[in-house]
N, C-alpha and C positions, 0 to 999 in steps of 0.2 A: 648523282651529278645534276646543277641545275641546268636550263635551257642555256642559258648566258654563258654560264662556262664551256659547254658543248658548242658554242658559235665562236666565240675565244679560242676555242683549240682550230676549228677547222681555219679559222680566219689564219692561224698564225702557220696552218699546216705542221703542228705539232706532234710530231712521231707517229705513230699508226694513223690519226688523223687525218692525213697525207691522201691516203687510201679512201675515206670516206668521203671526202674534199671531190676527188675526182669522181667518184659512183655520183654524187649529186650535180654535176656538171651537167648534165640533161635537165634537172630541174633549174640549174640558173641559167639556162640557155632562154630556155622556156619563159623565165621570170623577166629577164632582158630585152623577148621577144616584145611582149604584152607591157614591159615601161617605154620602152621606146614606141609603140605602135598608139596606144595612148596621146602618147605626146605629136604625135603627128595630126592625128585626128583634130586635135585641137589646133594647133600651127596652122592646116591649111582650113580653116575653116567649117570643117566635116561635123564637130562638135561646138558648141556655141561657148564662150566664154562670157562672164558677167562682170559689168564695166559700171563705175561708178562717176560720180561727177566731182573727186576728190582724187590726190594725188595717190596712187598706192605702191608702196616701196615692200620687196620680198627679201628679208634675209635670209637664205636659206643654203643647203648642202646639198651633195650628193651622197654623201656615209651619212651610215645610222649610226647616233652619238657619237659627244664628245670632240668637236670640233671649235665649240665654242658660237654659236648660232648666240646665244642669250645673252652674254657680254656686248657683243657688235651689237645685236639689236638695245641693249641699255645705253651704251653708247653713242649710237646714233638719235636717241629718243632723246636724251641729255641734252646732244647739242643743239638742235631743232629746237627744243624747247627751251631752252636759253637765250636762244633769238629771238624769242618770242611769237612761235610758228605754234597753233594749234596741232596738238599731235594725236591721234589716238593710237594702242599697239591691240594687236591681234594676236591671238597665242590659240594652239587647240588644247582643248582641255581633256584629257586621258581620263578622268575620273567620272564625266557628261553621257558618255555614248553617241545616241544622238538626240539626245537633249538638245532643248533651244540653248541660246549664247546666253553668256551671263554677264553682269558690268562686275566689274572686281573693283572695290574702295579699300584702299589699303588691304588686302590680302583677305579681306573680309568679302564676302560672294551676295550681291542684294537678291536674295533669294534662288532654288535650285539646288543641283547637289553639290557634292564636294569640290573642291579645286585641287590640280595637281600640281605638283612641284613649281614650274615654269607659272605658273598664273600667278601662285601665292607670291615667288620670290620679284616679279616684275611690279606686283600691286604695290607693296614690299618700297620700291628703290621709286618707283615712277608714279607710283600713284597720286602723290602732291601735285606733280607737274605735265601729268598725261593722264587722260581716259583710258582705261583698259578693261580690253571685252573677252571673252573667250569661250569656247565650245567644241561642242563635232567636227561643225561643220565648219570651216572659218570663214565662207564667203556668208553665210548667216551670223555669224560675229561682226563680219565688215559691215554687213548690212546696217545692223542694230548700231555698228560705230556713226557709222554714217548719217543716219538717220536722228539718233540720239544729243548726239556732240556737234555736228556739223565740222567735221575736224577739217583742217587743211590741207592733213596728209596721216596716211592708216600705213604703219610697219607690221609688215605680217611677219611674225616671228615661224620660222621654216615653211616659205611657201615657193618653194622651186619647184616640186614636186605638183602641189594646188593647179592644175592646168585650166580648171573650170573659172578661175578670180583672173579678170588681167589685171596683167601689173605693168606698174609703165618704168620701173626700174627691178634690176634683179640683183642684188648681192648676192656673190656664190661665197659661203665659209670653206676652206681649206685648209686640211693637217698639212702644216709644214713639214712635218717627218712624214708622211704617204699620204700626199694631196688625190692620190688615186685609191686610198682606201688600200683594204689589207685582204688577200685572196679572192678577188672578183667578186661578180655580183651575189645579190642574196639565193638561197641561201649558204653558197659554200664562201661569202665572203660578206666585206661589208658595205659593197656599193649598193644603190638604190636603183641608180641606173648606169648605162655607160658613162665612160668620162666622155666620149664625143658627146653631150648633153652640155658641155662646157660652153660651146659656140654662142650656146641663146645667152650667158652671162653677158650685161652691161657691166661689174666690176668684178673683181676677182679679191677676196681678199685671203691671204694668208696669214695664219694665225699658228701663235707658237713657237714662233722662231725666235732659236736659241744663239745662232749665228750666221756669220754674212754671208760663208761657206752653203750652209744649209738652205738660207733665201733662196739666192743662184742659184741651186741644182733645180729648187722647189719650181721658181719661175723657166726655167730654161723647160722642164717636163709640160708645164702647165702650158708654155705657148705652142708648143706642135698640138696644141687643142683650140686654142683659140689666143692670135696673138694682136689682135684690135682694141681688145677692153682693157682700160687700167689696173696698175695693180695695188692696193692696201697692202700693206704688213701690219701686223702688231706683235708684241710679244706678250707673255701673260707675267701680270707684279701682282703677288698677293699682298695682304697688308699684314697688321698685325692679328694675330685672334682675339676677338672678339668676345666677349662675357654676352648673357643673355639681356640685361640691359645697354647693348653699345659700348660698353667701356672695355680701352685696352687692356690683353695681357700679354706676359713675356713669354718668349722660344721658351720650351721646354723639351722635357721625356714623354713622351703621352704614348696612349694609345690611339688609334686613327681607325675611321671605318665611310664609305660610304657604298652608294647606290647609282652611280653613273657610268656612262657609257663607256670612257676609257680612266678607268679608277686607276690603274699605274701612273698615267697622267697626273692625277691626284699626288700618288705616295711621291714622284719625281718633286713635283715643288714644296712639299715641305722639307724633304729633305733636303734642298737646296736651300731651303729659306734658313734651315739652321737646327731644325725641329728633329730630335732624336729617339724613332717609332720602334717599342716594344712589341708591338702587337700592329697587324693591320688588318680589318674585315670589310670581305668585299659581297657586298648585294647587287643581286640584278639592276639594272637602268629603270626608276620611277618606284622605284621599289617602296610598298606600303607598309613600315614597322609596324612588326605586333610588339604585344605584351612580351613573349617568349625574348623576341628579338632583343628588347631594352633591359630583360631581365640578363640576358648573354652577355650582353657590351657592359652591363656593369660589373658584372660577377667578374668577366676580362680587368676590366680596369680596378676594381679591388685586390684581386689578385695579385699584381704587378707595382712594381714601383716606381710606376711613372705620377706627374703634376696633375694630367685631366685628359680628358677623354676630347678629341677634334674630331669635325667633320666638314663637309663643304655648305655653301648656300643653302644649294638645293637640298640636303637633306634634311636643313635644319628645319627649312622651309614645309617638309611633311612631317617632319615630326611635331612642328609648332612649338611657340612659345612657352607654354606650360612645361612640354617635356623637355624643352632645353633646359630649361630651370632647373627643375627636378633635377635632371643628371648632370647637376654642374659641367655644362657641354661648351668647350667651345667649339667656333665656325670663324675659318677663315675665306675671308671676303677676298674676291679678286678681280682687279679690272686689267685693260691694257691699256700696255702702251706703245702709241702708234712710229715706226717707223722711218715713214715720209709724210708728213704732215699735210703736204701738198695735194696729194693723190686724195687725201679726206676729204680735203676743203673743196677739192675739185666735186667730188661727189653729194656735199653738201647745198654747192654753188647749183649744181645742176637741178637738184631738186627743188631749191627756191624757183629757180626757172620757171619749171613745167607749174606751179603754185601760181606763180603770176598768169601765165597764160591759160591758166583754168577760169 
């Protein structure tokens, strides 16, 4: 059984799991202790933070994966950059270590190692109309952004967590179905830190919501945490799938696989969209295909009598262009949509602000 599934079961406290769940409650006491005392140190001053002479905006969460961090941040990069605001986005790149930062030109890396999902698929959507840096470290990404582009404003794609970077705005992402994450902290759950960490959010955004019902409850839990800072909705629209040159194709039977953090999320909206899944394969989060892997998922999909084989962005994004090809793959793309329009613009408004006044 792999690691992801073993955190899948305690997260969801799944039968015996139950039992293993609670023996590890001294270790996320422990692990809660050490995120929250971190973050203090920094807060009151104890530890130093690094400030730039640019605007810097954190999208970020409190759950590991699958909240949607990467959408809100393309999102917000779009609109900025529409206006014609200098934007650069920040991402950590999982493939680097601590490698220095890399600039990313369309999904292509100007030299260094590899890039990971999040880099390739952002260089990918934003790369015409934004700078995009990434690495280890991400205040050594902001640096290089900064220094590099002279941007107007740097979106750090999940940097809630990042205590050492300030930031002069914070977007928190939130699962509209458990904006508190699923069996407490790491490891016998999925939070990263407390939800009292909610407080320092300047916006809130919720994401994923399916209905009005589900909003309300989402915002009613979310303000006994912090009921000052505005709140976002979006919901998630995928589009059509995608061929490996850009061009539509139609709902079908397929098979389906990817490698993210809440993959049922995944298998939920195809099947919603229309999409009728023979087969579904699930891989750990960032997950790197081997050979074995693609040999798997076609042998799946020959086997079967479905159209072609889907997957998400992000995987297509590690698999690259050549092996989409290859395995006549499609990829459905997904963006959102927002809400209360108002609550964006208010957030977008505010950040032109702090830009002027720089």
């Amino acid at each position: 059984m792999r690691l992801d599934d073993i955190h899948r079961k305690l997260s969801t406290r799944d039968g015996p799991w139950l039992w293993v769940a609670w023996f590890l409650q001294p270790v996320a006491l422990s692990y809660l202790m050490g995120a929250s005392f971190n973050r203090y140190l920094y807060s009151r001053g104890i530890l130093r933070k690094q400030s730039f002479d640019t605007v810097v905006v954190s999208i970020g969460n409190i759950e590991v994966g699958g909240v949607g961090k990467t959408p809100v941040t393309i999102r917000i990069a779009e609109k900025l950059a529409d206006m014609g605001v200098k934007t650069s986005v920040v991402c950590r790149n999982l493939s680097s270590g601590n490698g220095p930062p890399i600039a990313v030109r369309q999904g292509n890396a100007s030299g260094g190692p590899s890039l990971s999902d999040e880099a390739i698929l952002l260089g990918r959507i934003l790369g015409k109309s934004c700078s995009i840096y990434t690495g280890g470290d991400k205040s050594a990404a902001v640096e290089r952004a900064v220094r590099e582009m002279k941007p107007e404003v740097v979106i750090v794609d999940d940097g809630f967590q990042h205590h050492r970077l300030h930031r002069d705005i914070d977007v928190v992402v939130l699962n509209a179905d458990h904006p508190f994450g699923q069996g407490g902290v790491l490891p016998a759950g999925t939070l990263r830190e407390s939800s009292r960490a909610l407080k320092n959010a300047d916006y809130l955004w919720i994401n994923g919501v399916t209905s009005d019902a589900q909003l309300s409850l989402a915002r009613r839990l979310i303000s006994g945490r912090n009921w000052k800072s505005p709140f976002i909705s979006s919901s998630v629209i995928p589009g059509k799938p995608l061929r490996y040159d850009g061009t539509p194709d139609r709902i079908g039977r397929v098979v389906a696989f990817c490698g993210i953090g809440k993959p049922q999320g995944f298998k939920r909206t195809l099947e919603k969209t229309g999409f009728e899944i023979a087969k579904f394969h699930i891989y750990p989060d960032h997950w790197r295909y081997t050979q074995n892997d693609i040999k798997h998922l076609m042998d799946s999909f020959e086997h079967s009598t479905t159209d072609f084989l889907i997957t998400t962005e992000k995987d297509a994004a590690r698999l690259g262009t050549g092996l989409v090809k290859t395995m006549n793959l499609r990829v459905l793309p997904i963006r959102l949509s927002i809400t209360d329009q108002s609550a964006e613009e208010e957030l977008l408004g505010n950040i032109l602000e702090l830009i002027r006044r720089k």
